[in-house]
N, CA, C and O atoms as CSV, one atom per row, in Angstrom:
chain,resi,resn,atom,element,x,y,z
A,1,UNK,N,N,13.738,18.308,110.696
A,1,UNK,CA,C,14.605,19.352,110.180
A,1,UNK,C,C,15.100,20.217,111.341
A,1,UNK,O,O,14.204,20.516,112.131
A,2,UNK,N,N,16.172,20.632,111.594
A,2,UNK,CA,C,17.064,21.001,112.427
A,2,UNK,C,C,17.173,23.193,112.338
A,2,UNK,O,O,17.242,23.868,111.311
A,3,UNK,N,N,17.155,23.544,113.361
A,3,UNK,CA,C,17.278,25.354,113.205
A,3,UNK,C,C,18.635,25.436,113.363
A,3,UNK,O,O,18.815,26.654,113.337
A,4,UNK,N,N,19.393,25.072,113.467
A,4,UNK,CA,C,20.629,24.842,113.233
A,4,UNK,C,C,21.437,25.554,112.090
A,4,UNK,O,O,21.319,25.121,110.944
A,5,UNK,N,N,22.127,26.462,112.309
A,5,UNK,CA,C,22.784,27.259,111.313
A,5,UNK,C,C,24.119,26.007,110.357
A,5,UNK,O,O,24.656,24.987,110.788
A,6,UNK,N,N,24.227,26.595,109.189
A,6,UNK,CA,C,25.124,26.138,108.787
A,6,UNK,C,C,26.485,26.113,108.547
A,6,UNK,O,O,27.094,26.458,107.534
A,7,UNK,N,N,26.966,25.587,109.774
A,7,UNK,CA,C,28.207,25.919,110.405
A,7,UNK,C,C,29.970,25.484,109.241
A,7,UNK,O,O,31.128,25.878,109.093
A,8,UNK,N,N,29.180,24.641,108.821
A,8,UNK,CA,C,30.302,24.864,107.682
A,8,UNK,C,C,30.325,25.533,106.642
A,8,UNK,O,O,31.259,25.579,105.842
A,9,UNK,N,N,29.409,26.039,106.583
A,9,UNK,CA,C,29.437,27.746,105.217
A,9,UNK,C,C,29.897,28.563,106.054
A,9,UNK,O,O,30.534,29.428,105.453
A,10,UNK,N,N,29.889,28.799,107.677
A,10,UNK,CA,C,30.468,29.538,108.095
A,10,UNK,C,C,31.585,29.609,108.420
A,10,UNK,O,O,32.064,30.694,108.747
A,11,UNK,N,N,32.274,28.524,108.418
A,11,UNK,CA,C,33.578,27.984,109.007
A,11,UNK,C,C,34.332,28.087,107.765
A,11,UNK,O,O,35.530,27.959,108.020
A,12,UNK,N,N,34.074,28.302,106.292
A,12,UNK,CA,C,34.184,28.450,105.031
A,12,UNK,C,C,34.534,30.309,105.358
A,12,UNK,O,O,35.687,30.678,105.578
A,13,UNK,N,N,33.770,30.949,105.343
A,13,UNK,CA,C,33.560,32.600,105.324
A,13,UNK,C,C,34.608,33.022,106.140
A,13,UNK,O,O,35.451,33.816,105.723
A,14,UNK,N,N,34.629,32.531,107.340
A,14,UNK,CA,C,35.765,32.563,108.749
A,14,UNK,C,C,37.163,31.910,108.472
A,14,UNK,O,O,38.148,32.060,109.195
A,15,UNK,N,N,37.106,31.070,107.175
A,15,UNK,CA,C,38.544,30.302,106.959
A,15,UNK,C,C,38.984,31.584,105.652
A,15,UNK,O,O,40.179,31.877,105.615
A,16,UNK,N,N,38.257,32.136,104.868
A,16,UNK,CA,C,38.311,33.211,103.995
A,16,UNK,C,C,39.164,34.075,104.613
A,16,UNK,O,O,40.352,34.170,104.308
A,17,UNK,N,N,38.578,34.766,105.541
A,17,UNK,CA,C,39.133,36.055,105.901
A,17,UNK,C,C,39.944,35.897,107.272
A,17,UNK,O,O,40.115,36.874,107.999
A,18,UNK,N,N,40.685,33.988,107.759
A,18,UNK,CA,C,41.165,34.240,108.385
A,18,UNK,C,C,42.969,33.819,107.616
A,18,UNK,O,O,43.941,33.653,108.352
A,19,UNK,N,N,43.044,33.730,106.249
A,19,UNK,CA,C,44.177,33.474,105.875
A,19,UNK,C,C,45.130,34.904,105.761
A,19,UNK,O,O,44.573,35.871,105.242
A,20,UNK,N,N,46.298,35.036,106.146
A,20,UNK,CA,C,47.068,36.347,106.429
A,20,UNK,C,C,47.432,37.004,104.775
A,20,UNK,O,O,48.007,38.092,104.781
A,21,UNK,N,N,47.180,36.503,103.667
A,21,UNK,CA,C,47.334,37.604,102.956
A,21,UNK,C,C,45.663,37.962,101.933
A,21,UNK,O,O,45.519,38.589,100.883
A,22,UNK,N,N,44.704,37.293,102.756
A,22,UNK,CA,C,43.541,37.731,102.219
A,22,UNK,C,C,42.913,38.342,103.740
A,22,UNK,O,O,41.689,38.306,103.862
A,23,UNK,N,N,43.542,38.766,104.617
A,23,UNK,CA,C,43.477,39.532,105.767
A,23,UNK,C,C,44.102,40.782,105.430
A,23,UNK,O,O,43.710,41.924,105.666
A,24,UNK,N,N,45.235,40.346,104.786
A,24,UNK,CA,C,46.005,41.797,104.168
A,24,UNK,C,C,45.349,42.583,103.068
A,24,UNK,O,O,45.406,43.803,102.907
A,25,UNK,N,N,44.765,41.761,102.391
A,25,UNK,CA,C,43.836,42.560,101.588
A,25,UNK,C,C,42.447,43.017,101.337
A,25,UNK,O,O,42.013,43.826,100.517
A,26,UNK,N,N,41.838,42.281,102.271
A,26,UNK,CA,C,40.997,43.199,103.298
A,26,UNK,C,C,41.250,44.561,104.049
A,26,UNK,O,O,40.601,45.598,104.181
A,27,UNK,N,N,42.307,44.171,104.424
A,27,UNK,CA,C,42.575,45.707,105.446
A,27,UNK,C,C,43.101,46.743,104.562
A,27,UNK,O,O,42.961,47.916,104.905
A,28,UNK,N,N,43.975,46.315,102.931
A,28,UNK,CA,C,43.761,47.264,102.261
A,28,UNK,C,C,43.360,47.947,101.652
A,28,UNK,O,O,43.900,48.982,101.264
A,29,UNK,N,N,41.774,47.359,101.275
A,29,UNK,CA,C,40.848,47.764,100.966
A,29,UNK,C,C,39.734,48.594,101.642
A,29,UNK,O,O,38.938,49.367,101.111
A,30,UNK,N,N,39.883,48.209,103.085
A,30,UNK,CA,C,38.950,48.420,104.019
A,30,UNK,C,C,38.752,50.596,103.698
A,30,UNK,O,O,37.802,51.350,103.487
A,31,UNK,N,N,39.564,50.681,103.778
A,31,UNK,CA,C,39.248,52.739,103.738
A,31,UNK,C,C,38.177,52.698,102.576
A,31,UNK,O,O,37.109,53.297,102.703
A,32,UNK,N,N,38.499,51.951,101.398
A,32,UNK,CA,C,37.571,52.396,100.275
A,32,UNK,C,C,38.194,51.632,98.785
A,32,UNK,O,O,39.245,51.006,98.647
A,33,UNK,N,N,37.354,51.877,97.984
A,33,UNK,CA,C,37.751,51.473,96.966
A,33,UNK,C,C,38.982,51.420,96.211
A,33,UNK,O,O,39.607,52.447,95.947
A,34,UNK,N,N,39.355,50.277,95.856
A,34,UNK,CA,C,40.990,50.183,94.941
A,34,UNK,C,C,40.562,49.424,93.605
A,34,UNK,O,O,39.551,48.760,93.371
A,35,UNK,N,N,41.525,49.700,92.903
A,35,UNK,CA,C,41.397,48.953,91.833
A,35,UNK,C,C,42.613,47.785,92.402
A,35,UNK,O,O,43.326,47.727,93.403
A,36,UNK,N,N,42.419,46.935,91.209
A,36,UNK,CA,C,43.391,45.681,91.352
A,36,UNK,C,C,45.302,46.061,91.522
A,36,UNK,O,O,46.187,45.510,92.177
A,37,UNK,N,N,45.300,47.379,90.477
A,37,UNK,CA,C,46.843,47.798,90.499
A,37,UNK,C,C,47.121,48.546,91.725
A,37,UNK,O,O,48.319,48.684,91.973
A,38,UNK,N,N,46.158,49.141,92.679
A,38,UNK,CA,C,46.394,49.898,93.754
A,38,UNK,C,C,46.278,49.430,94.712
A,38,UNK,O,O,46.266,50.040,95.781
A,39,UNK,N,N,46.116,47.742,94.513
A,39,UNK,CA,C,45.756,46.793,95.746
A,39,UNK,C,C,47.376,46.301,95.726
A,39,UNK,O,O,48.086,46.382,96.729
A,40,UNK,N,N,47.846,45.776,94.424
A,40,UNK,CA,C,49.007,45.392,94.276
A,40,UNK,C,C,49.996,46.161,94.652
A,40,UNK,O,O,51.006,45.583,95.055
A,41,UNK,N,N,49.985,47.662,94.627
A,41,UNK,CA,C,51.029,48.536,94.964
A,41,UNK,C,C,51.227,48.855,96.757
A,41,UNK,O,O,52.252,49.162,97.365
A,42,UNK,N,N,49.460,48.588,97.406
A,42,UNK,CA,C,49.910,48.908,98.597
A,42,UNK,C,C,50.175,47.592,99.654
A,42,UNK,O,O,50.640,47.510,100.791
A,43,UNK,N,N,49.679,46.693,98.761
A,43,UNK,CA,C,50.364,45.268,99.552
A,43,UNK,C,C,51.526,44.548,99.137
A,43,UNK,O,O,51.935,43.707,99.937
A,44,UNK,N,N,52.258,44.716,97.875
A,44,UNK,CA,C,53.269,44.208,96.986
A,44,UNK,C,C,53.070,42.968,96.681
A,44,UNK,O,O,54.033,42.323,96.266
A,45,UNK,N,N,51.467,42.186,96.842
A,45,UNK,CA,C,51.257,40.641,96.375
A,45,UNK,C,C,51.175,40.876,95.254
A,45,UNK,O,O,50.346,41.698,94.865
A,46,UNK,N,N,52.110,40.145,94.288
A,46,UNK,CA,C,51.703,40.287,92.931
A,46,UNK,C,C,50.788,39.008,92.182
A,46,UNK,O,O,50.565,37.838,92.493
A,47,UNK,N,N,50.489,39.673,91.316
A,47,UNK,CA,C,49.802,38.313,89.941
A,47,UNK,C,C,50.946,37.068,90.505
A,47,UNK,O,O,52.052,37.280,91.002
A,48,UNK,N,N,50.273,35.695,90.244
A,48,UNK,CA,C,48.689,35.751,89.583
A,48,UNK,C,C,48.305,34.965,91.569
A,48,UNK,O,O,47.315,34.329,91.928
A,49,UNK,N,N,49.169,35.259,92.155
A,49,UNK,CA,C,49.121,35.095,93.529
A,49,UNK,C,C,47.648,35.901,94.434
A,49,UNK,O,O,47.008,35.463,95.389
A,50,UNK,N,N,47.485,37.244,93.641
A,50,UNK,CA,C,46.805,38.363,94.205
A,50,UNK,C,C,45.182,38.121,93.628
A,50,UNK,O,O,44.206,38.115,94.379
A,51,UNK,N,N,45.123,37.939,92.244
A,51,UNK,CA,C,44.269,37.436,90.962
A,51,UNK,C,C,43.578,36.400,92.147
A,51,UNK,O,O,42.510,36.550,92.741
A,52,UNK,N,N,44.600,35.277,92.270
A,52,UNK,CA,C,43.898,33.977,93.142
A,52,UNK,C,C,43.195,34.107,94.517
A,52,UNK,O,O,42.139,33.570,94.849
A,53,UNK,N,N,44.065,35.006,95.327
A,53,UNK,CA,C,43.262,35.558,96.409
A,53,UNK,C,C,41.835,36.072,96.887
A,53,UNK,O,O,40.954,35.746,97.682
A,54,UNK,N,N,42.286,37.703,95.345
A,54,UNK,CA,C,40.787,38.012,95.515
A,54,UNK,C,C,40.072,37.667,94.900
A,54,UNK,O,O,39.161,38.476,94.727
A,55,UNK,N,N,39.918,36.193,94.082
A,55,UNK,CA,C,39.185,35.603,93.984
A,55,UNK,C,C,38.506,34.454,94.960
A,55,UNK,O,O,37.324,34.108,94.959
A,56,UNK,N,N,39.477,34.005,95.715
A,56,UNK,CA,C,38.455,33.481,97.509
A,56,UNK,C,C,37.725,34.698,98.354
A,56,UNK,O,O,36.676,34.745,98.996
A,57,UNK,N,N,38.686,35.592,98.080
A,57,UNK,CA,C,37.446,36.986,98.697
A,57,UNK,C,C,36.009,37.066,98.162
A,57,UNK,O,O,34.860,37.112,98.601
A,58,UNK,N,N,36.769,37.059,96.791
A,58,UNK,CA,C,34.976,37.287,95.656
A,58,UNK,C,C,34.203,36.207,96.012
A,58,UNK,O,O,33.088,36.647,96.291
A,59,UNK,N,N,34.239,35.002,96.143
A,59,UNK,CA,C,33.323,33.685,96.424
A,59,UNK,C,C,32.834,33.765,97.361
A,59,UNK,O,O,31.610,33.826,97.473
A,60,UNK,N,N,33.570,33.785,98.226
A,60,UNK,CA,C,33.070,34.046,100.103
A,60,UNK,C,C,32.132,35.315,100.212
A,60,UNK,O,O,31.462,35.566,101.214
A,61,UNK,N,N,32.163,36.041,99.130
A,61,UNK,CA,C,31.273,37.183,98.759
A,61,UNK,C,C,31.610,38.491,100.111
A,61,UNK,O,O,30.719,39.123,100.678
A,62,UNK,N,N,33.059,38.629,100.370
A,62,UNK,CA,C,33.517,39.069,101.161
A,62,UNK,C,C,33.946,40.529,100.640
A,62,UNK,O,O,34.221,41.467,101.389
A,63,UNK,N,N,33.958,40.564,99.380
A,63,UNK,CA,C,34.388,42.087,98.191
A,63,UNK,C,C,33.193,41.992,97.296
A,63,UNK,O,O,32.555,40.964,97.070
A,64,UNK,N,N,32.969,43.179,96.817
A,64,UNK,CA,C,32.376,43.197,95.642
A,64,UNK,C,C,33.387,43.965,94.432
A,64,UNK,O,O,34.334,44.624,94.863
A,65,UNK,N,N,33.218,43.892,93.173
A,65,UNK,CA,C,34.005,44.467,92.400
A,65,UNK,C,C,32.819,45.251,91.380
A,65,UNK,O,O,31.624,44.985,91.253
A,66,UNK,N,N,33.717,46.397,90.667
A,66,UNK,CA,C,32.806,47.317,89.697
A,66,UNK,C,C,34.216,46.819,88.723
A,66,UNK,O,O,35.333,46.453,89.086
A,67,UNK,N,N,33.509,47.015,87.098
A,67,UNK,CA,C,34.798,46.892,86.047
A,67,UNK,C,C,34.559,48.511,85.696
A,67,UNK,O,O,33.460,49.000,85.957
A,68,UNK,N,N,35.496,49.242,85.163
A,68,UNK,CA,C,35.986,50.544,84.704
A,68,UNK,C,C,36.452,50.213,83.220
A,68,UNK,O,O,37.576,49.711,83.220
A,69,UNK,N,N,36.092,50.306,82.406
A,69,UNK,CA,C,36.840,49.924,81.022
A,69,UNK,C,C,38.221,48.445,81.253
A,69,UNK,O,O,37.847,47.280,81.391
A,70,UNK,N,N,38.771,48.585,81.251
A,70,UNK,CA,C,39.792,46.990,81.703
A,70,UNK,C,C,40.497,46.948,83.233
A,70,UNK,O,O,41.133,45.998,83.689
A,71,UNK,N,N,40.229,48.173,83.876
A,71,UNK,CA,C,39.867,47.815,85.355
A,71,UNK,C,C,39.046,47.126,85.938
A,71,UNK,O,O,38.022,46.598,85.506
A,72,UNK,N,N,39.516,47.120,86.997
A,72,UNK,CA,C,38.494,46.455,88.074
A,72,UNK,C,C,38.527,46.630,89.149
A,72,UNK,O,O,39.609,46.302,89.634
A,73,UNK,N,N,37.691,47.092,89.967
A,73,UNK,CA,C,38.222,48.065,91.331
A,73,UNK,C,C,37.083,47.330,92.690
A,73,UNK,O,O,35.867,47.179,92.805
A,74,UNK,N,N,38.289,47.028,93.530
A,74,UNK,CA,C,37.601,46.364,94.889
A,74,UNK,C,C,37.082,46.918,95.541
A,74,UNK,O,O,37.579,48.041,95.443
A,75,UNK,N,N,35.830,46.963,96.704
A,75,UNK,CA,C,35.137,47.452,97.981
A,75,UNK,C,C,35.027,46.511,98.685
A,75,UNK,O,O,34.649,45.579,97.975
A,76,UNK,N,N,35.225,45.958,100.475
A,76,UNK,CA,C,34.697,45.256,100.873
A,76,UNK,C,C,33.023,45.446,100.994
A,76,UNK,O,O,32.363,46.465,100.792
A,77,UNK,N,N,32.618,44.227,101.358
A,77,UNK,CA,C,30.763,44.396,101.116
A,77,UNK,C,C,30.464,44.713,102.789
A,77,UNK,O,O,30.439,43.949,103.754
A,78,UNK,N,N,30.320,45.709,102.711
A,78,UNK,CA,C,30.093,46.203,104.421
A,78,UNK,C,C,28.403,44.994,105.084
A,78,UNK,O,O,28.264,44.587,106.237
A,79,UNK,N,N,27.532,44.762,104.031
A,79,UNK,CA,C,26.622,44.044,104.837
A,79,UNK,C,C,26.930,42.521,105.599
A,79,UNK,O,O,26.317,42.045,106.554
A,80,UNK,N,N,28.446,41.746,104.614
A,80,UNK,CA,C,28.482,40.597,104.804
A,80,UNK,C,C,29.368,40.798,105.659
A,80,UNK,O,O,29.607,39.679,106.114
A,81,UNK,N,N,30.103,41.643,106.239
A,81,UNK,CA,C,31.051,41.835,106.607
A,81,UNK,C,C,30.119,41.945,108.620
A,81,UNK,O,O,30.225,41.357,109.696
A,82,UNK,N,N,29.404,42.943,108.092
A,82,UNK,CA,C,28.368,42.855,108.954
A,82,UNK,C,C,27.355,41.392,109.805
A,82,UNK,O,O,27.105,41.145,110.984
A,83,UNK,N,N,26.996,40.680,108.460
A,83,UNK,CA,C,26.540,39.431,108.895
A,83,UNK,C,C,27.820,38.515,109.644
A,83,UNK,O,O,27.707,37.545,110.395
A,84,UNK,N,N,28.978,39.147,109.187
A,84,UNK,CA,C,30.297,38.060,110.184
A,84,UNK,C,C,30.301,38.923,111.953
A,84,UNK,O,O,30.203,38.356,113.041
A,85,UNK,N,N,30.441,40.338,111.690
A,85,UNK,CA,C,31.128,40.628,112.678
A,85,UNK,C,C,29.346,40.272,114.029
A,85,UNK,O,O,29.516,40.371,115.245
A,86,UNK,N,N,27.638,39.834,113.327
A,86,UNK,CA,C,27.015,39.590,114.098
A,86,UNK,C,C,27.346,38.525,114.702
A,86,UNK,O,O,27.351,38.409,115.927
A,87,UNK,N,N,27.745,37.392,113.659
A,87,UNK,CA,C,28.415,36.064,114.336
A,87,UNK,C,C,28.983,36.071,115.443
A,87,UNK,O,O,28.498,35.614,116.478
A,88,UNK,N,N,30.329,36.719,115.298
A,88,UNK,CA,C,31.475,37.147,116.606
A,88,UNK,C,C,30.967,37.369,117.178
A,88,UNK,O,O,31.332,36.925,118.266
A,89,UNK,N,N,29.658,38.209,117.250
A,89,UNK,CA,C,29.646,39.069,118.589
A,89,UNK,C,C,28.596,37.991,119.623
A,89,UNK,O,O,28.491,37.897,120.845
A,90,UNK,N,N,27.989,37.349,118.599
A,90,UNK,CA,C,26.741,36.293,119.032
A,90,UNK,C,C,27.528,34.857,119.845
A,90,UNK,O,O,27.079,34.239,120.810
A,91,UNK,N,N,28.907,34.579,119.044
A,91,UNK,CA,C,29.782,33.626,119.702
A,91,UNK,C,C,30.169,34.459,121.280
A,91,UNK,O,O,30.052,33.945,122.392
A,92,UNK,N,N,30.656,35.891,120.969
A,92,UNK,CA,C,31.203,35.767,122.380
A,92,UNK,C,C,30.119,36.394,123.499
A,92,UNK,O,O,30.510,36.958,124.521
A,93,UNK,N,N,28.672,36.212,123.153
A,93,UNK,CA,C,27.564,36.714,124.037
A,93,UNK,C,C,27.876,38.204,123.938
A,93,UNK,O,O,27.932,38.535,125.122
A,94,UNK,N,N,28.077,39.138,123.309
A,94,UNK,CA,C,27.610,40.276,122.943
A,94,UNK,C,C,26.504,40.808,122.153
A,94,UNK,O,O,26.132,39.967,121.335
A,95,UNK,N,N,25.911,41.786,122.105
A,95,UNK,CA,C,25.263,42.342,120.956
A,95,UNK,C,C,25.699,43.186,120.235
A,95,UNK,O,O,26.501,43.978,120.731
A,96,UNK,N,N,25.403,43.295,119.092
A,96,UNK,CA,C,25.376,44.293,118.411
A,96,UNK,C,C,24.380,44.953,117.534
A,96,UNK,O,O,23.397,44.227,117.389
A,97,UNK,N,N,24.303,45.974,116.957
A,97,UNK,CA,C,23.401,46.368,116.820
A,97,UNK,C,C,23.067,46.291,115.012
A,97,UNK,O,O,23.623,46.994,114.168
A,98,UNK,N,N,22.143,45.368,114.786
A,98,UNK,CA,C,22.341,44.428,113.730
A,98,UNK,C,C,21.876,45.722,112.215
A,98,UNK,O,O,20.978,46.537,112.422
A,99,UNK,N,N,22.555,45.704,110.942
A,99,UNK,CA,C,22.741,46.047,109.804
A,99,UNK,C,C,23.379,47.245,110.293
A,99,UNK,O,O,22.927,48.224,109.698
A,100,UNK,N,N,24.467,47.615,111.356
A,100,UNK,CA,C,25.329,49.057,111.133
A,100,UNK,C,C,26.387,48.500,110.450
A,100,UNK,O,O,26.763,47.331,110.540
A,101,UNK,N,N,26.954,49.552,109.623
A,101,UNK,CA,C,28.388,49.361,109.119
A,101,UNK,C,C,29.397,50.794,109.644
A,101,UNK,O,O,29.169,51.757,110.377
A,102,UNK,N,N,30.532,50.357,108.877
A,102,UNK,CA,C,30.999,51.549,109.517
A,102,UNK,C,C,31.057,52.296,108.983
A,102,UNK,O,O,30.613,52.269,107.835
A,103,UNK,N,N,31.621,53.362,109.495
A,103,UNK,CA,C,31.290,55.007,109.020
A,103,UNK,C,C,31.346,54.896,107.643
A,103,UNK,O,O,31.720,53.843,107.128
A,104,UNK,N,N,31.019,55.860,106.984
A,104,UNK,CA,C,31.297,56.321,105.679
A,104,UNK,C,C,30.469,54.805,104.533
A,104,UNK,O,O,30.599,54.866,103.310
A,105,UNK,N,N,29.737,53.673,105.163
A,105,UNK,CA,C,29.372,52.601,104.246
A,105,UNK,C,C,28.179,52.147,104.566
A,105,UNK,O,O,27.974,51.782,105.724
A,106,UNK,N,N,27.185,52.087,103.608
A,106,UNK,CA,C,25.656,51.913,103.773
A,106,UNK,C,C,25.467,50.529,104.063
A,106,UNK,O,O,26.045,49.656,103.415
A,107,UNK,N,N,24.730,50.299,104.952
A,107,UNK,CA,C,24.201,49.127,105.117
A,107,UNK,C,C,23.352,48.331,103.843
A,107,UNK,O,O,22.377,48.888,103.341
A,108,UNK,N,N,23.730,47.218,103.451
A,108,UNK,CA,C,23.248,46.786,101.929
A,108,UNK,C,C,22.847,45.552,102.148
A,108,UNK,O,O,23.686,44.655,102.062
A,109,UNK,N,N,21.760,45.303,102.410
A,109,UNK,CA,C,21.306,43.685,102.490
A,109,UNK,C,C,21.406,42.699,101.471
A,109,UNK,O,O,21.243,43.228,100.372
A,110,UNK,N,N,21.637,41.308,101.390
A,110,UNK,CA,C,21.626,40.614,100.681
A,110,UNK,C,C,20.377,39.615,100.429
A,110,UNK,O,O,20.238,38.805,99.513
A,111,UNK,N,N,19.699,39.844,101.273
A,111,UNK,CA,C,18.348,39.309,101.740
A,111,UNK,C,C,18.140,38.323,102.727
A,111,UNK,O,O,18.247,38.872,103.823
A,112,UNK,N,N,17.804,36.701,102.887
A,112,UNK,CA,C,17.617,36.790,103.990
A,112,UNK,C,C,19.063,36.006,105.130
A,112,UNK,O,O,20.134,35.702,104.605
A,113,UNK,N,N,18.869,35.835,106.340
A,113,UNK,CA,C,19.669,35.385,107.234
A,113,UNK,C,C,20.462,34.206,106.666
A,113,UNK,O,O,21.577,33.864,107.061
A,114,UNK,N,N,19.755,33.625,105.693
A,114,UNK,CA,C,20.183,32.356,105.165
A,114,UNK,C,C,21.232,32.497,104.144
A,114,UNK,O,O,21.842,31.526,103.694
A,115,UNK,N,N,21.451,33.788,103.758
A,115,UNK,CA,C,22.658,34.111,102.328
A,115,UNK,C,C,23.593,33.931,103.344
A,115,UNK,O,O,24.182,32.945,102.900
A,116,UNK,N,N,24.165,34.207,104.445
A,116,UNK,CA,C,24.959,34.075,105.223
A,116,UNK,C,C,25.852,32.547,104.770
A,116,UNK,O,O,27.073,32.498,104.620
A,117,UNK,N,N,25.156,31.689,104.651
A,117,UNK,CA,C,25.588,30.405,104.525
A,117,UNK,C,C,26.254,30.105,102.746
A,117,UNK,O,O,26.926,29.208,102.236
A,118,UNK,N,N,25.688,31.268,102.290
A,118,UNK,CA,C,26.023,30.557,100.770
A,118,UNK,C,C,27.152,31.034,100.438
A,118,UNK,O,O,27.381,32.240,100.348
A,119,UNK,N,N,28.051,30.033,100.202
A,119,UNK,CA,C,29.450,30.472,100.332
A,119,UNK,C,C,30.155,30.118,98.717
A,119,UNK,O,O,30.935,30.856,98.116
A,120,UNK,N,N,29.748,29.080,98.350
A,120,UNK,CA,C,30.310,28.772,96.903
A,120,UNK,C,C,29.370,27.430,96.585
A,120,UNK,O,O,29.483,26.837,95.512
């Protein structure tokens, strides 16, 4: 048996958030919470284009969502977001300083090193 990470759940997570309009909606989410109509208004992707998107976000477990009565309102997940940006930093021989997020967002574990890989 091999220690070998599982590079295609990661190459999965990294193909997620490297497509340009689920990059766009990442970054419009990134300040804080939106619902689905305030995601649509500040990026102009509409249904059922937007629906489909952040649903590869949701799998890749890259957002989490809360429902509000027939809302539904996005956050990115600052820990997984975290478990990517350790990757990067581990690819380009940096450190970082492992479970910070950024300002204003709690560090939230998912448990262990190995959720990293579970992608769908």
């Amino acid at each position: 048996m091999s220690d070998a990470p599982d590079f295609t759940a990661r190459a999965e997570v990294l193909r997620a958030i490297a497509h340009p309009v689920r990059l766009e909606l990442l970054w419009a989410i990134m300040p804080g919470e939106l619902s689905v109509g305030d995601i649509e208004s500040a990026t102009g992707i509409t249904q059922p284009g937007l629906s489909q998107q952040l649903g590869v976000l949701r799998k890749a477990e890259l957002v989490e969502t809360r429902r509000e009565a027939k809302q539904v309102f996005y956050h990115i997940d600052a820990a997984r977001m975290g478990e990517i940006a350790d990757l990067l930093c581990r690819l380009a021989g940096t450190t970082r300083t492992p479970g910070t997020s950024p300002p204003g967002r709690p560090a939230k574990r998912h448990g262990s090193a190995a959720t990293f890989a579970r992608v769908g």
